[in-house]
N, C-alpha and C positions, 0 to 999 in steps of 0.2 A: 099137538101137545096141549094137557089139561092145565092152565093155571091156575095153582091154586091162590085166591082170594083171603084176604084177611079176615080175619071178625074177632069177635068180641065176647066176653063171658063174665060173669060173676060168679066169684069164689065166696061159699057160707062163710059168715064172718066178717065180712068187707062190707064196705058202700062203692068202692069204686070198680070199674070197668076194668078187664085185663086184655089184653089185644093177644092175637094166638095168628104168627106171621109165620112164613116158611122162610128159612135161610137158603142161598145157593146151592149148598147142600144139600139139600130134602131136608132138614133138620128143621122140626115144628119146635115153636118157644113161643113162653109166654111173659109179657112184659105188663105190670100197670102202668094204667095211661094215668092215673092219679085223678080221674075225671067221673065225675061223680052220674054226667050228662051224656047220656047213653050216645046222641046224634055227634055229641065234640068226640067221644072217643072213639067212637067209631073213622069218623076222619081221621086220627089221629094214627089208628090202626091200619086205615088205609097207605098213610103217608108213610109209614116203616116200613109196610110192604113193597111201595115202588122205590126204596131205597135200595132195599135186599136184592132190586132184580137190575140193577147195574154197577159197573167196575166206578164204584166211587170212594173221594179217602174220607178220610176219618173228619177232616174238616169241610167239607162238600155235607157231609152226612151232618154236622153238627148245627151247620146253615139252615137245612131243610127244616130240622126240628126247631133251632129259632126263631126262621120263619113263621112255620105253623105256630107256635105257643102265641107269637105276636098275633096274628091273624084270630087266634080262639079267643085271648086272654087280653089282647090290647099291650100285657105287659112285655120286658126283654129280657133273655135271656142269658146269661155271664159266661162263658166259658175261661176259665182261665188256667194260664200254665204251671204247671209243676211249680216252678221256681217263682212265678210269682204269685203261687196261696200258698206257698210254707215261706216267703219272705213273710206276708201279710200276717200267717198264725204266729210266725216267732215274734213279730214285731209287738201284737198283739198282749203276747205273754207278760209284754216287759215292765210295764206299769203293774204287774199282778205276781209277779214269783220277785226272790229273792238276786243277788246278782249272778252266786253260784248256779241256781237252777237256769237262768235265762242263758248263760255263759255253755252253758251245758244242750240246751232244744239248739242254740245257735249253731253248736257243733256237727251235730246231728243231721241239724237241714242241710251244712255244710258237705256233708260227707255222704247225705240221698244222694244230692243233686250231683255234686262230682263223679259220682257213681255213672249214674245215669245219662253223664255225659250232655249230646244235642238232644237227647229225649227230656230234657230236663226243659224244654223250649217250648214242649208240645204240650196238649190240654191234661187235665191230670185225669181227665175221664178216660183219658188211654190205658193208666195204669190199674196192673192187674195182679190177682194171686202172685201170678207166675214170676213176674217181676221182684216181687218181695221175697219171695223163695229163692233166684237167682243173688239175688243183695245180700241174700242171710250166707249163703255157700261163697260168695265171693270175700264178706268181712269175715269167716272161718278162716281162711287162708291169710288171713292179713293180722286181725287182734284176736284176743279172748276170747273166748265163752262168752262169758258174762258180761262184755262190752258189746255185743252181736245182740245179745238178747236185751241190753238197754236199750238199743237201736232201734227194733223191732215195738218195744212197749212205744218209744217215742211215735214210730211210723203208727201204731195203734191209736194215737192220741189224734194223731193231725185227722188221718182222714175219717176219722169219729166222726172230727169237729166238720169238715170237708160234708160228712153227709148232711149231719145238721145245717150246714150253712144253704144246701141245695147247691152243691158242687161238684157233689158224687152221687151216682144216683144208682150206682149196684151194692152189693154188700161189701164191707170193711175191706180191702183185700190185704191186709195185714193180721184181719180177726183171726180167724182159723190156722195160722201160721206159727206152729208150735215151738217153741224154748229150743233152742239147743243145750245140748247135754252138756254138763261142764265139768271138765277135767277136773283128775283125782289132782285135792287140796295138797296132797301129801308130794306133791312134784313141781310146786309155785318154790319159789325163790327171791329172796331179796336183790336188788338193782347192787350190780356191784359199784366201785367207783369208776372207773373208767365207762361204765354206762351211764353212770350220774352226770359225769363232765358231760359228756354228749348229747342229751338232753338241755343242759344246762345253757349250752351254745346255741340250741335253737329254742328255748324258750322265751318269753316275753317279761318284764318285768316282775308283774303279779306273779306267772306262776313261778315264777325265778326265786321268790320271796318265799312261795309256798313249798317250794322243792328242800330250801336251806330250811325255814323252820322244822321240816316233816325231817330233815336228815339229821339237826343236832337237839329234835326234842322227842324224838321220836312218837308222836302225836301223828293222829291218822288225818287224812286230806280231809274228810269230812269235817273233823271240828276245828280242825284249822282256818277253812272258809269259812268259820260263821264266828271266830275270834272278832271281838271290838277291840279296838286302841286298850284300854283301859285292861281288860285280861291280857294283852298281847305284851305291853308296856310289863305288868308283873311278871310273865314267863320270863321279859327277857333281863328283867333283873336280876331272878332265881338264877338264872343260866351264868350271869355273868358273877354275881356270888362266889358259886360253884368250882366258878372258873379260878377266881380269887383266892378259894379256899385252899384250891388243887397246889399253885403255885406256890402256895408259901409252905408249903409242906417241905 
């Protein structure tokens, strides 16, 4: 049997090296080695190669390439888990957005990773398209349209930053992953009360605050969270006026 060998190419418009490996499969792919140094990347392309031609996991496989980067580069390589580079981006956020937006990424990370279950443990270079496609059909069954598709922009945001950081090194796999359609407006409905109580009993102080303000001022959640003391103090003046006014009638 022929085996086939690794090598090496350069695509017009580049400076760097693209390594061209054979998968188990027979499937030829091609991957940049990021290396500018025809002799580095060529090892480099060697070293994906004898990956490809044995039963090894995904962390075996991740070894080898920190390995080698150390060995080329002197430097080390990070791999780190799901759960802890969207701990690390939200945490990140939080000196730089407001309370309601960090309140908002925090939920979000919350609701990946539970998702995701034990794969939430594993490297985040494991996740893929297929994954966030799977996330998006599984929050359809659960909330909104337009909470799925918040989800998704969020999920767009991390591993942007994820690439930038050199912690993902394929494309977005969140980019290409299209909107869902959002139900006809003409079939949404107001929270009756008996839904309000119930809510009400598993919410938390704040949004317990923001539930009561939004139900007797009728003011939308968004400018409710960005009320100061001082506007919030005159609503509830107006409010209680109102109420004064009502009584002595």
């Amino acid at each position: 049997m022929v085996v086939s060998m690794a090598s090496i190419r350069q695509r017009e418009g580049t400076k760097f090296w693209f390594a061209c490996i054979t998968l188990p499969n027979g499937r030829r792919i091609q991957r940049s080695t990021k290396e500018t140094n025809r002799k580095k990347a060529q090892q480099l392309a060697d070293k994906w190669e004898s990956v490809t031609r044995g039963r090894v996991t995904a962390r075996q496989t991740q070894k080898v390439i920190a390995d080698l980067y150390h060995d080329i580069t002197g430097g080390h390589l990070d791999f780190p888990t799901v759960r802890k580079y969207f701990d690390s981006w939200v945490a990140r956020k939080k000196p730089e957005t407001a309370p309601s937006t960090y309140a908002f990424y925090h939920d979000k990370a919350r609701g990946f990773l539970s998702w995701l279950g034990k794969r939430a443990d594993e490297q985040i270079a494991l996740i893929d398209r297929q994954d966030i496609l799977d996330f998006r059909a599984a929050e359809l069954k659960r909330v909104a349209p337009r909470s799925v598709n918040h989800a998704i922009k969020f999920l767009r945001m991390v591993f942007k930053t994820a690439k930038e950081d050199g912690k993902y090194h394929d494309e977005n796999p969140a980019g290409g992953v299209k909107a869902a359609k959002l139900r006809d407006a003409s079939r949404r409905r107001g929270l009756t009360i008996p839904e309000i109580k119930r809510i009400l009993k598993i919410a938390n102080d704040e949004w317990r605050s923001l539930i009561y303000f939004g139900l007797y001022t009728g003011q939308r959640l968004g400018d409710l969270a960005r009320l100061t003391w001082r506007m919030l103090t005159s609503i509830v003046t107006r409010f209680v006026s109102s109420v004064a006014r009502r009584a002595a009638r």
